[in-house]
MARLUM-33188 format. One line per field, with one value per atom (N, C-alpha, C, O): x, y, z; atom name. Coordinates in pm, 1 decimal. Layout:
! residues N
c1 c(X:...)
c2 c(Y:...)
c3 c(Z:...)
atome c(CA:...)
END
This chain:
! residues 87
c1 c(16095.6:16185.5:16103.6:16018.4:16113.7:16092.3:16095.9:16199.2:16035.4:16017.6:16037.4:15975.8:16216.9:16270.2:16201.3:16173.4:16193.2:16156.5:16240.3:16350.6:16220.8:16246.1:16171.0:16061.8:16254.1:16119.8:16229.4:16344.1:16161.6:16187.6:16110.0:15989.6:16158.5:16123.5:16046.0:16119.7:15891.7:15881.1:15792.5:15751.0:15759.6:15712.5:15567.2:15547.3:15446.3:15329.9:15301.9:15388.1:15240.9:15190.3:15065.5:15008.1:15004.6:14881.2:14858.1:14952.3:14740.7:14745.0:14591.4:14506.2:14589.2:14425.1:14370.1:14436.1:14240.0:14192.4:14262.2:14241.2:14344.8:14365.5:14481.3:14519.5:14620.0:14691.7:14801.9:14782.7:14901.6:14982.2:15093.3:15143.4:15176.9:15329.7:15409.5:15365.1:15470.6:15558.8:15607.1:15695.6:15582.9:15620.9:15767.1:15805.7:15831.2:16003.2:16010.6:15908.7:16118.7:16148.6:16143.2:16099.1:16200.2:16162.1:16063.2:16051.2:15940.6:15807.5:15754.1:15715.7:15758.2:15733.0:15777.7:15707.0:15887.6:15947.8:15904.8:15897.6:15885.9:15883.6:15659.1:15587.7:15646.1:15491.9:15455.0:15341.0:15573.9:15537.8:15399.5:15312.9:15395.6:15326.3:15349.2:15451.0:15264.3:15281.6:15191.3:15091.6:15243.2:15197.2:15047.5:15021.2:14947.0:14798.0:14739.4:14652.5:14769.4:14778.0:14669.7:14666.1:14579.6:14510.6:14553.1:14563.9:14578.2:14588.4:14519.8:14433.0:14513.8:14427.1:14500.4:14621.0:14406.9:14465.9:14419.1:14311.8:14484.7:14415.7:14495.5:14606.8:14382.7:14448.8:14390.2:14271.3:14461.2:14395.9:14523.6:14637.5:14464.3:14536.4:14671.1:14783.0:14647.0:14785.9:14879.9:14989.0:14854.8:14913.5:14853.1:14730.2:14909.7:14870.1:14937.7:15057.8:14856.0:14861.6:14862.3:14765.9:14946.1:14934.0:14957.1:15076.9:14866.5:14880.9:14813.7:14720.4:14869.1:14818.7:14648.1:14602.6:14564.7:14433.5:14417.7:14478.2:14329.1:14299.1:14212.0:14121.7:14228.3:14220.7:14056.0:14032.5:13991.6:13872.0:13860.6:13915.0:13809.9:13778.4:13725.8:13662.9:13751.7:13648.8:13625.6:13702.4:13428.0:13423.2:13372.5:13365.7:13330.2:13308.6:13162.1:13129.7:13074.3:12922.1:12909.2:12823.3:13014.8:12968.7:13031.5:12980.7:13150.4:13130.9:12988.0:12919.4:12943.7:12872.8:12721.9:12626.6:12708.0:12582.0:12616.9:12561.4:12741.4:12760.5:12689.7:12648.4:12636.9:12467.5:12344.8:12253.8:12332.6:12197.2:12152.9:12224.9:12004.1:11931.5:11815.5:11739.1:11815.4:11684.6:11524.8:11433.9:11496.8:11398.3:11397.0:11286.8:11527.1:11555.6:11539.7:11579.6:11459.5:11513.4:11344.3:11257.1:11325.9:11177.6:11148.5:11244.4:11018.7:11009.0:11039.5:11025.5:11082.6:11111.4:11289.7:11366.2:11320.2:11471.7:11517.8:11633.5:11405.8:11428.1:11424.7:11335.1:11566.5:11601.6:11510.4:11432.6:11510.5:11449.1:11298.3:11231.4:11250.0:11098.5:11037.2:11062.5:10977.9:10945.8:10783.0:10697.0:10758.2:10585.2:10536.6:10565.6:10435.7:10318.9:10433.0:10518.3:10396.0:10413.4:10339.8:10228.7:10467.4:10436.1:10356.6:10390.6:10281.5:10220.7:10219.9:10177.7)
c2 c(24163.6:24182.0:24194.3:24283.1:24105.2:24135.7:24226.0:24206.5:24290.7:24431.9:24384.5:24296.4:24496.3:24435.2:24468.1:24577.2:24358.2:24376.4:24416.6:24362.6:24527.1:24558.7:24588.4:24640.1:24545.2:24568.7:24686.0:24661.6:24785.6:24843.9:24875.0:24853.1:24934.7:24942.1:25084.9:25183.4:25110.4:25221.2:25286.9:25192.2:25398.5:25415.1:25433.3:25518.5:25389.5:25428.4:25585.1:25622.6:25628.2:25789.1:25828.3:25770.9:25925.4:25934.4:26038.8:26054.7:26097.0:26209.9:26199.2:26125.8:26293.4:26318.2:26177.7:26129.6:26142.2:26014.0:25899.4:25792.8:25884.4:25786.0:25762.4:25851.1:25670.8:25627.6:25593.0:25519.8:25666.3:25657.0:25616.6:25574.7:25625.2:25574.8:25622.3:25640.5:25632.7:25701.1:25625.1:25553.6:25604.7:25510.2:25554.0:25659.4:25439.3:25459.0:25502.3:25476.5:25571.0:25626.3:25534.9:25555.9:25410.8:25297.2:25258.5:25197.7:25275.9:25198.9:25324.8:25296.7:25426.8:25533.5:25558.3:25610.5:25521.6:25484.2:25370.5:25378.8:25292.2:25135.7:25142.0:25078.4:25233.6:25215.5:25355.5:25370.1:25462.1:25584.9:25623.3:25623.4:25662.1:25739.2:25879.1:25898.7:25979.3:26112.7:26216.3:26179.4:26295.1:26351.4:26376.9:26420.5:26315.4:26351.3:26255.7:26307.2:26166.0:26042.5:25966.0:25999.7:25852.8:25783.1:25638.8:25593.2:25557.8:25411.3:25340.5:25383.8:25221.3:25105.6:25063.7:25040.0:25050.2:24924.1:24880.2:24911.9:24729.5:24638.1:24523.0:24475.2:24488.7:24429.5:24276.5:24252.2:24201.4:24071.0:23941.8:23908.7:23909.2:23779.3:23867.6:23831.1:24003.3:24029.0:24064.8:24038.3:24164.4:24203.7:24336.2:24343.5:24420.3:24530.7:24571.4:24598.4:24576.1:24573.4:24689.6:24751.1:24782.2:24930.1:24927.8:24910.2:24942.4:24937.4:25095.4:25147.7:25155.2:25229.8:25260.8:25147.8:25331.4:25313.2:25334.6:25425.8:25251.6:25294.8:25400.7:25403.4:25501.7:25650.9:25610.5:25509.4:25682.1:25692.8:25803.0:25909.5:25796.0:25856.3:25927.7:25880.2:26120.6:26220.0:26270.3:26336.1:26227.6:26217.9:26367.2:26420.7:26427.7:26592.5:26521.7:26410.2:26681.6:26698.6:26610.1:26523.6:26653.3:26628.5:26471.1:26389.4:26424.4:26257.6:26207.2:26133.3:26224.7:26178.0:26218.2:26143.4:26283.0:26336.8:26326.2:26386.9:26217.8:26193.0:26128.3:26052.2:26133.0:26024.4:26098.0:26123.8:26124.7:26171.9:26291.4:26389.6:26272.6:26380.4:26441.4:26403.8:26502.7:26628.3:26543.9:26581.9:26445.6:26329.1:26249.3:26214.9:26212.8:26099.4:26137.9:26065.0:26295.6:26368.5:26382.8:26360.3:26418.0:26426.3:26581.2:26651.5:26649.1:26756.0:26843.6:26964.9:26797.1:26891.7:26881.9:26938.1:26866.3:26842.2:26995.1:27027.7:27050.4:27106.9:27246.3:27295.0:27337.0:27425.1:27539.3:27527.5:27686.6:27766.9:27758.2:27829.7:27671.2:27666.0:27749.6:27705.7:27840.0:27963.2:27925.0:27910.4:27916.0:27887.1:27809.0:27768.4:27772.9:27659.8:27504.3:27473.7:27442.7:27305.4:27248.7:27271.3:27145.1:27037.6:26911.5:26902.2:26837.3:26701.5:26594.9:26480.9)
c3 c(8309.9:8422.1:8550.2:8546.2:8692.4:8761.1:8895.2:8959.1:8934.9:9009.8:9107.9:9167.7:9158.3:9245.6:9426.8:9476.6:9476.1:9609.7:9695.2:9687.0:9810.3:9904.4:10064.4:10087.8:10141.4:10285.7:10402.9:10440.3:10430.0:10505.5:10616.5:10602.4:10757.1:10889.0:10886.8:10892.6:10878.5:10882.9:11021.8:11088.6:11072.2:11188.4:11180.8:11094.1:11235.6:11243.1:11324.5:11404.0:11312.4:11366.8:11336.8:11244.3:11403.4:11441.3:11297.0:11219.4:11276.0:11166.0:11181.9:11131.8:11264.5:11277.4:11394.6:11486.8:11352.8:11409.1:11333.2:11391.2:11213.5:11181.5:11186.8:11263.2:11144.3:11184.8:11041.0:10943.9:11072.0:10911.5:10918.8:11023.1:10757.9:10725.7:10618.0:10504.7:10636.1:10508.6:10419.7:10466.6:10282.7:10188.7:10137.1:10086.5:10167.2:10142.6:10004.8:9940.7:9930.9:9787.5:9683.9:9570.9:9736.8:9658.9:9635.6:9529.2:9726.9:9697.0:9583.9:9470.3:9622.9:9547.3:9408.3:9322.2:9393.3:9277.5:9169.7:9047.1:9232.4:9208.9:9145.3:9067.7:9221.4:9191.2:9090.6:9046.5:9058.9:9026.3:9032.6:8945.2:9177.4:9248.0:9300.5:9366.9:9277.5:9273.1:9437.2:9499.2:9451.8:9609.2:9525.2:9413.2:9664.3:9648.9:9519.8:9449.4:9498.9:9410.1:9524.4:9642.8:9462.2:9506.2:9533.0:9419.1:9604.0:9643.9:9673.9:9749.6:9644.4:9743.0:9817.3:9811.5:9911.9:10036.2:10066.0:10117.5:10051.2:10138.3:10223.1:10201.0:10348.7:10435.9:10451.5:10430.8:10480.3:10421.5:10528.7:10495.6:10624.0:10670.5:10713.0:10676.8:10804.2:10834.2:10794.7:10845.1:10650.5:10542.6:10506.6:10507.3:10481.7:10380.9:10278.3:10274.5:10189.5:10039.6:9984.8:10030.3:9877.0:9870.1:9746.5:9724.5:9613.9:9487.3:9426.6:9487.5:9311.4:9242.3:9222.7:9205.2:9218.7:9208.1:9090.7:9034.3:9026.0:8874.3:8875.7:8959.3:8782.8:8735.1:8662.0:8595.8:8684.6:8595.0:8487.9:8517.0:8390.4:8237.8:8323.1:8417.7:8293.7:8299.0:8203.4:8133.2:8173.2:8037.1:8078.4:8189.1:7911.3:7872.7:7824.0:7783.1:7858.4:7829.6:7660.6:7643.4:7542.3:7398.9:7403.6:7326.8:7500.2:7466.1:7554.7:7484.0:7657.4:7731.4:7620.7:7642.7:7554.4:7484.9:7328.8:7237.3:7319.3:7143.7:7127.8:7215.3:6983.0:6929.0:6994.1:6915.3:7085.9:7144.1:7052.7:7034.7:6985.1:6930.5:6982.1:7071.0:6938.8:7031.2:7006.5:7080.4:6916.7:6885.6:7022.6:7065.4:7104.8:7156.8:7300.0:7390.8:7327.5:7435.0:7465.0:7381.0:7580.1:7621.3:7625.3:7657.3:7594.6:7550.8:7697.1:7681.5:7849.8:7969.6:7869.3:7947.7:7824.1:7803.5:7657.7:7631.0:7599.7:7534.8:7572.8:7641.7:7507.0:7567.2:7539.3:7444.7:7635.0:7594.3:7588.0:7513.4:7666.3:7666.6:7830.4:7942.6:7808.7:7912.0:7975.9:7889.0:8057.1:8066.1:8128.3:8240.8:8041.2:8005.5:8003.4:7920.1:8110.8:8127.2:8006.1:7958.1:7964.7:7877.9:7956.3:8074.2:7922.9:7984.0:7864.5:7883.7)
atome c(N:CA:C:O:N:CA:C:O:N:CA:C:O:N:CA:C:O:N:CA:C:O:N:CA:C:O:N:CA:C:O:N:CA:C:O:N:CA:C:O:N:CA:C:O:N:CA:C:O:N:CA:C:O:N:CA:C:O:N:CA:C:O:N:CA:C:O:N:CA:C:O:N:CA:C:O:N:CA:C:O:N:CA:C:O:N:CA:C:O:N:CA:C:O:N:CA:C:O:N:CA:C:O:N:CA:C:O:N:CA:C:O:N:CA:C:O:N:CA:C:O:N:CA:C:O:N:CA:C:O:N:CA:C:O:N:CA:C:O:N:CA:C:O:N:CA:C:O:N:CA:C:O:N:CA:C:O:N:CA:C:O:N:CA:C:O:N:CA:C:O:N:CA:C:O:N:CA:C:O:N:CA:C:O:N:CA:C:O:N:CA:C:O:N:CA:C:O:N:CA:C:O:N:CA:C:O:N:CA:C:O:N:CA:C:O:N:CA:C:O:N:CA:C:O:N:CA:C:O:N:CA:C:O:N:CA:C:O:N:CA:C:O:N:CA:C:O:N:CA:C:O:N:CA:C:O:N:CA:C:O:N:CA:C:O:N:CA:C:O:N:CA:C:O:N:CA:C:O:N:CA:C:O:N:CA:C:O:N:CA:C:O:N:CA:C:O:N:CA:C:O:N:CA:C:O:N:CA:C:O:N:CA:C:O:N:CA:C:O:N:CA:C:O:N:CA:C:O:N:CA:C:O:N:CA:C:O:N:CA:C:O:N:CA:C:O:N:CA:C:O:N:CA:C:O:N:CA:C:O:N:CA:C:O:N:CA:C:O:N:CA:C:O:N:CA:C:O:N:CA:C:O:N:CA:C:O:N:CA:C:O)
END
């Protein structure tokens, strides 16, 4: 099914140094987008473009360090060592 289009008249306004708009209920709807949500935009030949931003994986310490063994790790990497520098 195609996603129905609509164009509405909206007002530009200042907000700080930069320059804003209020996205009608429909676009908001239509894109389920949430307050403090991230967007792209882009402007291109006289057009601006306002799509969802893709979300990035926040990975955790044990996926980011799954497989890794204490062999595979350089001896500044091992915990609890007090002192005398390794070389």
């Amino acid at each position: 099914m195609a996603a129905h289009v609509f164009e509405k008249v909206s007002k530009v306004a200042r907000w700080g140094n930069s320059l804003g708009f209020r996205i009608p209920q429909e676009g908001v709807d239509q894109l389920k987008l949430k307050e403090g949500e991230s967007v792209n935009v882009r402007v291109k030949d006289g057009t601006i473009t306002i799509s969802r931003a893709k979300t990035r994986k926040k990975w955790t310490e044990k996926e980011l360090l799954k497989g890794v063994t204490p062999s595979m790790c350089g001896p500044d990497l091992i915990p609890n060592r007090e002192g005398k520098e390794l070389i």
